[in-house]
HTML snippet that shows the backbone in 3Dmol.js (N, CA, C, O; Angstrom):
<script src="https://3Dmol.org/build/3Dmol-min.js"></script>
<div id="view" style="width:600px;height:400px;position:relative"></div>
<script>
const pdb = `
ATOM      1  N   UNK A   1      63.242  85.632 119.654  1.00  0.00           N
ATOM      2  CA  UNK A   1      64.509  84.933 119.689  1.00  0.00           C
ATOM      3  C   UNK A   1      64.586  84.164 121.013  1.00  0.00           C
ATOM      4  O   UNK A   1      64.420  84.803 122.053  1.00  0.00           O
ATOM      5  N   UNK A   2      64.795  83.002 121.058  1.00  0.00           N
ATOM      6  CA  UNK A   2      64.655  81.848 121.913  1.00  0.00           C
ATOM      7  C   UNK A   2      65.870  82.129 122.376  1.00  0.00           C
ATOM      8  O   UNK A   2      66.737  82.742 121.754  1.00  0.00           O
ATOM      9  N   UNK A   3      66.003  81.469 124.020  1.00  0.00           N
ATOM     10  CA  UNK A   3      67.592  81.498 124.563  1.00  0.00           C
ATOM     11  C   UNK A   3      68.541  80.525 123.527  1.00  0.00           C
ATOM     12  O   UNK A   3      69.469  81.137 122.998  1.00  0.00           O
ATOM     13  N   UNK A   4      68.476  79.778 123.347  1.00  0.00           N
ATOM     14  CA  UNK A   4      69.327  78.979 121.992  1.00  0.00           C
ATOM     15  C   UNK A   4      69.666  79.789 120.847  1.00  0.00           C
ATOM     16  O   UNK A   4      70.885  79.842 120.686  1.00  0.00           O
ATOM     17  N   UNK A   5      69.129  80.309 120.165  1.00  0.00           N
ATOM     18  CA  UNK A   5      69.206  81.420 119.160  1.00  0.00           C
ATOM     19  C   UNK A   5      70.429  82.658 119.620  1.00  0.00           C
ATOM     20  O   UNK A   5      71.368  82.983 118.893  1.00  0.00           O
ATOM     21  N   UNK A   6      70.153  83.208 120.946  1.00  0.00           N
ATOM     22  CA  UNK A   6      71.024  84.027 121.570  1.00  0.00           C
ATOM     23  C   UNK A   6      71.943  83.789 122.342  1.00  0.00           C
ATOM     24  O   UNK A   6      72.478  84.693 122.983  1.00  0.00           O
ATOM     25  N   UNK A   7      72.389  82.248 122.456  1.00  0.00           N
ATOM     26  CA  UNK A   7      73.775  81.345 123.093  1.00  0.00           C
ATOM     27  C   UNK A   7      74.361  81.288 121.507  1.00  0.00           C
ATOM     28  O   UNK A   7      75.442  81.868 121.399  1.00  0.00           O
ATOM     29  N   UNK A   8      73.978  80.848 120.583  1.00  0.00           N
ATOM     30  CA  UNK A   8      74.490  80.572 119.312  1.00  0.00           C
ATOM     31  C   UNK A   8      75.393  82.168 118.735  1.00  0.00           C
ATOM     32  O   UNK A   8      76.526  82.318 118.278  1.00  0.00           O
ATOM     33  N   UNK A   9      74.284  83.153 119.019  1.00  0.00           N
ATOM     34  CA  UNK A   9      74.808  84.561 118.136  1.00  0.00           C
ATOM     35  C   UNK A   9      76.055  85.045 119.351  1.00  0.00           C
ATOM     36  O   UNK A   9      77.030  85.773 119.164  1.00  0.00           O
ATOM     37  N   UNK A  10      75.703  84.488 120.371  1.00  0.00           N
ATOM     38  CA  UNK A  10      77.110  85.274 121.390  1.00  0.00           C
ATOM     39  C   UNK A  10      78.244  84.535 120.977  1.00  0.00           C
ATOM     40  O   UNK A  10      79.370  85.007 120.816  1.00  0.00           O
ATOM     41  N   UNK A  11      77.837  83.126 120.778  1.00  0.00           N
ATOM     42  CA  UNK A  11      79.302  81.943 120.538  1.00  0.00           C
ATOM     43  C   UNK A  11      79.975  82.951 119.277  1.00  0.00           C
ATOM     44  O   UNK A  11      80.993  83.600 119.518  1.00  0.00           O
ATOM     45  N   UNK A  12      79.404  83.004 118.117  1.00  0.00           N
ATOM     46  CA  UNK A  12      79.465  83.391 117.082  1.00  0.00           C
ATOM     47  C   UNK A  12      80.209  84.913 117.319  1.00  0.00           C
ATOM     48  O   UNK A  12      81.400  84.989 117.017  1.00  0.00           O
ATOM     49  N   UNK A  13      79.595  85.988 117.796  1.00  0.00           N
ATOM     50  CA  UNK A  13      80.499  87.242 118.413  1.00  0.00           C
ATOM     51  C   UNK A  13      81.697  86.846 119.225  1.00  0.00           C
ATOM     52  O   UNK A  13      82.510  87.729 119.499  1.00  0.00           O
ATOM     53  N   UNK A  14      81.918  85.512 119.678  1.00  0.00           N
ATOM     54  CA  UNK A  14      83.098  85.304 120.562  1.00  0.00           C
ATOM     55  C   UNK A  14      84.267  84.924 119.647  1.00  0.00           C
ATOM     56  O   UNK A  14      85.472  85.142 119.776  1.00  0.00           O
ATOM     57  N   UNK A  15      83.393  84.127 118.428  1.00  0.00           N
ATOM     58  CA  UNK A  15      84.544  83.377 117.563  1.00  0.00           C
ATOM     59  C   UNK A  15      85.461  84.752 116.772  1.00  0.00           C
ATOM     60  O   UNK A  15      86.649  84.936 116.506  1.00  0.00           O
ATOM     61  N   UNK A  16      84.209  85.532 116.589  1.00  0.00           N
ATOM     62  CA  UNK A  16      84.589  86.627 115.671  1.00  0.00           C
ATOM     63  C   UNK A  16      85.719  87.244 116.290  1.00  0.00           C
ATOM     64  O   UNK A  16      86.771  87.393 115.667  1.00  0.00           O
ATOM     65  N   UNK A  17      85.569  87.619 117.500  1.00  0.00           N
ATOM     66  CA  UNK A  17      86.280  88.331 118.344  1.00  0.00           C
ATOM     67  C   UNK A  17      87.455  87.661 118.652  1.00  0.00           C
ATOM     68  O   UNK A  17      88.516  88.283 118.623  1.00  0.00           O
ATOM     69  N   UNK A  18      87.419  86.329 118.980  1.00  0.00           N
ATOM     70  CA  UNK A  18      88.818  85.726 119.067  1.00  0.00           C
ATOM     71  C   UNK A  18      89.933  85.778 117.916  1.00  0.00           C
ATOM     72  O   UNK A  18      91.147  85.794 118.121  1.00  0.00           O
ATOM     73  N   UNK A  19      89.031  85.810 116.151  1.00  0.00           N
ATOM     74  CA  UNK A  19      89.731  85.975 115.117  1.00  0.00           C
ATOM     75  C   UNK A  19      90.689  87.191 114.885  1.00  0.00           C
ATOM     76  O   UNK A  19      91.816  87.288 114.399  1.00  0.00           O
ATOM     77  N   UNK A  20      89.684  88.197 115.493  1.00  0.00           N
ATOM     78  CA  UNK A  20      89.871  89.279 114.798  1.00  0.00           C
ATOM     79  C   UNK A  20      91.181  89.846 116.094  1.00  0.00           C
ATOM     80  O   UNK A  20      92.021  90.741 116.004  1.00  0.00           O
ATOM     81  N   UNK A  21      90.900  88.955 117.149  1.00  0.00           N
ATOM     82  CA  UNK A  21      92.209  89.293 118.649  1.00  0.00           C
ATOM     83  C   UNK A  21      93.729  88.847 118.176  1.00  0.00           C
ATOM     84  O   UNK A  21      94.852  89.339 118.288  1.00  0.00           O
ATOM     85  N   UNK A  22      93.263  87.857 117.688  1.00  0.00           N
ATOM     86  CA  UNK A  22      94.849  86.710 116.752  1.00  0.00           C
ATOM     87  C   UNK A  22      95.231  87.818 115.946  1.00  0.00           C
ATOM     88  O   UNK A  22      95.974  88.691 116.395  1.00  0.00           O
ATOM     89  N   UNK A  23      94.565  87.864 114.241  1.00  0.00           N
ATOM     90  CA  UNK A  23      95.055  89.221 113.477  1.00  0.00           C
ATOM     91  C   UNK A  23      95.256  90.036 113.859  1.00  0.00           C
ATOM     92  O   UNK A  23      96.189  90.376 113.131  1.00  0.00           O
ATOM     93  N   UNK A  24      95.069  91.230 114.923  1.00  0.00           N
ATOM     94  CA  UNK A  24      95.854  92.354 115.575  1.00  0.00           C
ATOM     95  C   UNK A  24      96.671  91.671 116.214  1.00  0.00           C
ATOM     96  O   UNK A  24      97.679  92.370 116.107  1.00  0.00           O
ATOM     97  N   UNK A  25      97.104  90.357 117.107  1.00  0.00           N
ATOM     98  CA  UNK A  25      97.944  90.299 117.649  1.00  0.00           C
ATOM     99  C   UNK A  25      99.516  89.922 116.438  1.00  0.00           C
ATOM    100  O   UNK A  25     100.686  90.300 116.501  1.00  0.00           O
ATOM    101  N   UNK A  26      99.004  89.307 115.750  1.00  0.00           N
ATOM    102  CA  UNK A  26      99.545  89.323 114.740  1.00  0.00           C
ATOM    103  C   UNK A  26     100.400  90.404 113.611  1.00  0.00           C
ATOM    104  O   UNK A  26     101.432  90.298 112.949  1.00  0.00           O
ATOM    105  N   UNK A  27      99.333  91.501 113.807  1.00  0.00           N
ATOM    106  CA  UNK A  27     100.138  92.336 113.267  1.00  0.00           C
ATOM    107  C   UNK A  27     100.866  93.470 114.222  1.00  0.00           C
ATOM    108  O   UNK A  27     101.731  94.327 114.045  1.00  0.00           O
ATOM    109  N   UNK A  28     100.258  93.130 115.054  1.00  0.00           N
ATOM    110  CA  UNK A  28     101.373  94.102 116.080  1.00  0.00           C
ATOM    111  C   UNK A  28     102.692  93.811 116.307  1.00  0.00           C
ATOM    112  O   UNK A  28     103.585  94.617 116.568  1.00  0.00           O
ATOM    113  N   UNK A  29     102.804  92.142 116.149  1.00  0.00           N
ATOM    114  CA  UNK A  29     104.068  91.491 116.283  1.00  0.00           C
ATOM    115  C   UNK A  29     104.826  91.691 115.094  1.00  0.00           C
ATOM    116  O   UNK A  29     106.051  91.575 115.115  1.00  0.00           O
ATOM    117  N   UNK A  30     104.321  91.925 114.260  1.00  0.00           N
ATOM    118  CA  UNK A  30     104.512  91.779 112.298  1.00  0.00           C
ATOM    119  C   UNK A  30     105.492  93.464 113.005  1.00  0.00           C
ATOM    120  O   UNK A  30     106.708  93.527 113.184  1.00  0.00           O
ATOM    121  N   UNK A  31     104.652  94.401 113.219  1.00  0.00           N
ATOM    122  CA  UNK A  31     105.257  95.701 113.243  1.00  0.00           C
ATOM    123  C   UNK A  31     106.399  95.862 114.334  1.00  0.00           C
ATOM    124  O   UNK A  31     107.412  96.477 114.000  1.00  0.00           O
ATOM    125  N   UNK A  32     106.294  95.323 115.676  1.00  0.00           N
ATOM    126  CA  UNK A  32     107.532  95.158 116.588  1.00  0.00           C
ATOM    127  C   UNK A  32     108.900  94.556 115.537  1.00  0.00           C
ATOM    128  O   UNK A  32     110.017  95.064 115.623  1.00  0.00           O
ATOM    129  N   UNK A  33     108.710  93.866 114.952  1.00  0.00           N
ATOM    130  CA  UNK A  33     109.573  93.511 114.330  1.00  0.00           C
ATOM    131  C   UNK A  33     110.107  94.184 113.306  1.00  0.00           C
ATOM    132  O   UNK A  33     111.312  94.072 113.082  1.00  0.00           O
ATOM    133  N   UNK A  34     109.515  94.772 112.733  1.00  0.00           N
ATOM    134  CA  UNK A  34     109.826  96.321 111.714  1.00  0.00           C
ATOM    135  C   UNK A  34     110.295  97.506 112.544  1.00  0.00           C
ATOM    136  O   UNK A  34     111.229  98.141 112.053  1.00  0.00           O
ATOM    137  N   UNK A  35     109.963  97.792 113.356  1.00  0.00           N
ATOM    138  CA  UNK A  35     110.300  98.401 114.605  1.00  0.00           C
ATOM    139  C   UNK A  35     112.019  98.350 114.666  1.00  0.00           C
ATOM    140  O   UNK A  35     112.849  98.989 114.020  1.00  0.00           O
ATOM    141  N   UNK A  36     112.153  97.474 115.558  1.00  0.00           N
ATOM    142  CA  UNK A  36     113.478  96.926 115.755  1.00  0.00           C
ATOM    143  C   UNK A  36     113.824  96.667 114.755  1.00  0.00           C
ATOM    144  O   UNK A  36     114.960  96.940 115.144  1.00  0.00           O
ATOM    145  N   UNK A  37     114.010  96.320 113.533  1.00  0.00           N
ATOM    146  CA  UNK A  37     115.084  96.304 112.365  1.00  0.00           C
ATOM    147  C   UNK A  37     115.073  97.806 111.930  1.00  0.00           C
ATOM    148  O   UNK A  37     116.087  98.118 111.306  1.00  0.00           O
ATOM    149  N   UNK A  38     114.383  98.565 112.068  1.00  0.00           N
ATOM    150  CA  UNK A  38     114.212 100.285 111.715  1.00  0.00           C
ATOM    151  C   UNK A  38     115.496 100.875 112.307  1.00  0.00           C
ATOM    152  O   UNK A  38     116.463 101.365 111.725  1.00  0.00           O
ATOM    153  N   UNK A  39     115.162 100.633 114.142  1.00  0.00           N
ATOM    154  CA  UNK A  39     116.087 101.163 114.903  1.00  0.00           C
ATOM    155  C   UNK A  39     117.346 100.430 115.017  1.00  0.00           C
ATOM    156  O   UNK A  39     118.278 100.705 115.773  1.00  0.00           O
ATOM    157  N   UNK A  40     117.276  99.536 114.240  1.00  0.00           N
ATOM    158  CA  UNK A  40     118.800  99.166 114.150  1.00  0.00           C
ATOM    159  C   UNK A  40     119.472  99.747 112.858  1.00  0.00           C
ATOM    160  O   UNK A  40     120.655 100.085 112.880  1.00  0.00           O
ATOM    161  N   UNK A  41     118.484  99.887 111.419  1.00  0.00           N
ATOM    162  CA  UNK A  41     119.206 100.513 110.792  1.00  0.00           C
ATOM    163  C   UNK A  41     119.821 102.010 111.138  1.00  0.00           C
ATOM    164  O   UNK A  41     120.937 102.500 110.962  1.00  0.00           O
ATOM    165  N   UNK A  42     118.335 102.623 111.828  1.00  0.00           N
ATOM    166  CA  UNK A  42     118.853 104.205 112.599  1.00  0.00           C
ATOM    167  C   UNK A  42     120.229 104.571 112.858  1.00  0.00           C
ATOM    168  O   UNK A  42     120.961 105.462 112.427  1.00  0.00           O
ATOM    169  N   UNK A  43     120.398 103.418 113.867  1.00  0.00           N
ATOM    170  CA  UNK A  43     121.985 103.109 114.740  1.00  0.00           C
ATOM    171  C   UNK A  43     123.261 102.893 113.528  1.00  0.00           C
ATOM    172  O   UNK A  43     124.325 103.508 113.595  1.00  0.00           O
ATOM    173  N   UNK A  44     123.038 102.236 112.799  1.00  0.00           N
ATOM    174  CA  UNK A  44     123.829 102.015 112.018  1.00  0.00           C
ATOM    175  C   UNK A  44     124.308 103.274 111.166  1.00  0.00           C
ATOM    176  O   UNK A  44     125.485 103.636 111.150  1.00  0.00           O
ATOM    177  N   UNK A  45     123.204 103.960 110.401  1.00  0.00           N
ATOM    178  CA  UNK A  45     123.375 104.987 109.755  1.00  0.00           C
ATOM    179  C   UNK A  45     123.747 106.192 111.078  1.00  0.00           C
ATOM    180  O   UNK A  45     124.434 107.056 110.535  1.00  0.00           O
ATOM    181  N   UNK A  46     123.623 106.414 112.006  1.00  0.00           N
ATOM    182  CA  UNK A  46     123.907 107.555 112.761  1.00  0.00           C
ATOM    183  C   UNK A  46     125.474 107.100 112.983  1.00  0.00           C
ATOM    184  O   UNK A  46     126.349 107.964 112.934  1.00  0.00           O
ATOM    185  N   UNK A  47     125.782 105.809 113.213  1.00  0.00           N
ATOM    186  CA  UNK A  47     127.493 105.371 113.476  1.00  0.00           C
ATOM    187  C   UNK A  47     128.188 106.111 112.184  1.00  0.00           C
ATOM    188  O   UNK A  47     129.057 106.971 112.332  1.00  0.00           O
ATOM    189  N   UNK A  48     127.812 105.775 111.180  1.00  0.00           N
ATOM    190  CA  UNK A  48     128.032 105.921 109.895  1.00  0.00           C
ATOM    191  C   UNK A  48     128.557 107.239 109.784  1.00  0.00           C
ATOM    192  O   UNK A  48     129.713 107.650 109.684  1.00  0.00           O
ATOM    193  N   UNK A  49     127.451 107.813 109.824  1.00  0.00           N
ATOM    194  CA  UNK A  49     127.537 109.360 109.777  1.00  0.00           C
ATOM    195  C   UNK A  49     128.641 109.585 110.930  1.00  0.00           C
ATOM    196  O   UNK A  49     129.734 109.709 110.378  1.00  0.00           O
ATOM    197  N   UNK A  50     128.713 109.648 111.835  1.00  0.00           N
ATOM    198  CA  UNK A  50     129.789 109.993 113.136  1.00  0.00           C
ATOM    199  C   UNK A  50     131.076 109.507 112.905  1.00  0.00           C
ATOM    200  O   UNK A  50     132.090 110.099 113.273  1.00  0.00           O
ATOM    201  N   UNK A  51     131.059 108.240 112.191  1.00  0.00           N
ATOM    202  CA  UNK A  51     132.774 107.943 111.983  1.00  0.00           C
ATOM    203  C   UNK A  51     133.105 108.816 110.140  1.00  0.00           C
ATOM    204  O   UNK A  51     134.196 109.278 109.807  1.00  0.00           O
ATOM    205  N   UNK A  52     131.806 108.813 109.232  1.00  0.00           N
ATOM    206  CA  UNK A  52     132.149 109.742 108.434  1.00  0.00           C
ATOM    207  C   UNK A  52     132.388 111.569 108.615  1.00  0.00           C
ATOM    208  O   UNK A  52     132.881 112.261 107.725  1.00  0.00           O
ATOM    209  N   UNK A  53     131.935 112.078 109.902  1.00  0.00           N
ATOM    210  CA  UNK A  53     132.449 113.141 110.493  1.00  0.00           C
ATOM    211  C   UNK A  53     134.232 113.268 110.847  1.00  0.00           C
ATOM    212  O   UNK A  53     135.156 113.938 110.387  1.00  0.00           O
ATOM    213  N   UNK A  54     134.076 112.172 111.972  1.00  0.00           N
ATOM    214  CA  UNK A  54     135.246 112.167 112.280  1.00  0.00           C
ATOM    215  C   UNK A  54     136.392 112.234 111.040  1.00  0.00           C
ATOM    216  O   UNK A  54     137.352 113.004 111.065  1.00  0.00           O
ATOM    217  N   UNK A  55     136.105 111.265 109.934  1.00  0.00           N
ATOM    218  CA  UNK A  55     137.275 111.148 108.948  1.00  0.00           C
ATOM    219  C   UNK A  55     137.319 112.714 107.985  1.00  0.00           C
ATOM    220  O   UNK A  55     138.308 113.129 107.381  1.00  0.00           O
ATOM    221  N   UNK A  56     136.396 113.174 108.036  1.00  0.00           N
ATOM    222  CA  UNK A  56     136.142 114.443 106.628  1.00  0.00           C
ATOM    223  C   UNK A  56     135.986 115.346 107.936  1.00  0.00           C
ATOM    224  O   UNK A  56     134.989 115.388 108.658  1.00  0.00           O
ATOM    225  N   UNK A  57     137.529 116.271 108.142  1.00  0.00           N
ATOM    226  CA  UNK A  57     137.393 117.494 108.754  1.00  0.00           C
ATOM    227  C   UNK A  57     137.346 118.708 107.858  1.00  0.00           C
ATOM    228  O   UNK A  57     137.742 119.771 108.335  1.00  0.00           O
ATOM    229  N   UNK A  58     136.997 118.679 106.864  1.00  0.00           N
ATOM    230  CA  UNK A  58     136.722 119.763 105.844  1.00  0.00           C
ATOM    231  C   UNK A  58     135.415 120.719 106.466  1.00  0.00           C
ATOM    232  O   UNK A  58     134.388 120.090 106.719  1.00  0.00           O
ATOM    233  N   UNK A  59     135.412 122.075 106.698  1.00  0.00           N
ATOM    234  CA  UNK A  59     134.736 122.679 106.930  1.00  0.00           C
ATOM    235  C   UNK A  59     133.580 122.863 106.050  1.00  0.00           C
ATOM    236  O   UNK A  59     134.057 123.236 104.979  1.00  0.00           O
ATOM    237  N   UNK A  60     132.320 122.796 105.950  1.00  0.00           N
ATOM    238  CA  UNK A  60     131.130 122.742 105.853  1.00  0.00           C
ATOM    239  C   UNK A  60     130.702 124.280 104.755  1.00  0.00           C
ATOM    240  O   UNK A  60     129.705 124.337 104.035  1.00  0.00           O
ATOM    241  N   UNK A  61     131.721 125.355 104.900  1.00  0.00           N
ATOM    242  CA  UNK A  61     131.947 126.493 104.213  1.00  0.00           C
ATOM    243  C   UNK A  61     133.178 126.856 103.603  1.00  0.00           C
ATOM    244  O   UNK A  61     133.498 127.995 103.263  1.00  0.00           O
ATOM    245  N   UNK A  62     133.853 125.810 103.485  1.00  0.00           N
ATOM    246  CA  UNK A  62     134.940 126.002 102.449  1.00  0.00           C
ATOM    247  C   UNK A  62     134.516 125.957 101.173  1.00  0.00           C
ATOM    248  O   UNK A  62     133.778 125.114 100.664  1.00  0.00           O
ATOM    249  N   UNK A  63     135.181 127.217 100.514  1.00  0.00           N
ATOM    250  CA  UNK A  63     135.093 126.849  98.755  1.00  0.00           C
ATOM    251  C   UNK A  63     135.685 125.783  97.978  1.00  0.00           C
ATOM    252  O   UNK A  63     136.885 125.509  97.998  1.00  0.00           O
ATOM    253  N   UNK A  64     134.838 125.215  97.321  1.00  0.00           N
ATOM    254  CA  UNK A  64     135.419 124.125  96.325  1.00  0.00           C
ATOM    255  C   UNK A  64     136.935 124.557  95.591  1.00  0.00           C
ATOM    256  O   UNK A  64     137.006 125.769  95.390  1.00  0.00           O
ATOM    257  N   UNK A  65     137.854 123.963  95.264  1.00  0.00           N
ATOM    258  CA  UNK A  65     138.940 124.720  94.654  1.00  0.00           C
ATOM    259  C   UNK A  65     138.894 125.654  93.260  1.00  0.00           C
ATOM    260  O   UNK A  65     139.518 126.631  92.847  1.00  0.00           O
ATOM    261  N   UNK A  66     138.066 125.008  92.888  1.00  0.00           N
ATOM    262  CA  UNK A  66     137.524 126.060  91.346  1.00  0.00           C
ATOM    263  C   UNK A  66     137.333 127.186  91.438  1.00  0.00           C
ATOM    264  O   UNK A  66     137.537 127.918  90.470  1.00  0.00           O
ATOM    265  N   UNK A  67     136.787 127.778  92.884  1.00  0.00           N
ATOM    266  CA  UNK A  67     136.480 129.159  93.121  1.00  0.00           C
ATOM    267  C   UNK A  67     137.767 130.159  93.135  1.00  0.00           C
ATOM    268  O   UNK A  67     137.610 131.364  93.330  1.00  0.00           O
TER     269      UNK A  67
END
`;
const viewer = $3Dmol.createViewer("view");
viewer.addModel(pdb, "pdb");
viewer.setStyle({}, {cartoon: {color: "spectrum"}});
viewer.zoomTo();
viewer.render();
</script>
């Protein structure tokens, strides 16, 4: 393998490598963004739950009235 032959196969490992740097960067950004809409639903549903506490002071071991 001639030095030309082995400038060509490194270019070629560089291109690869630059592709394959974009697609993970890509999907890492893809997932930050799933991320943060996650933890915003989190927030939302934990508010949820806390102002549905506050309104329903019914104890957790009370019998249904049928009993």
């Amino acid at each position: 393998m001639d030095s030309e032959e082995r400038f060509v196969n490194i270019e070629l490992k560089l291109v690869h490598q630059e592709d394959l740097v974009e697609a993970l960067n890509q999907r890492v950004y893809e997932q930050q963004k799933q991320i943060d809409m996650l933890e915003d639903l989190v927030r939302a549903l934990a508010e949820r739950v806390r102002t549905s506490s506050l309104t329903n002071q019914t104890p957790l071991n009370e019998r249904p009235p049928h009993y």
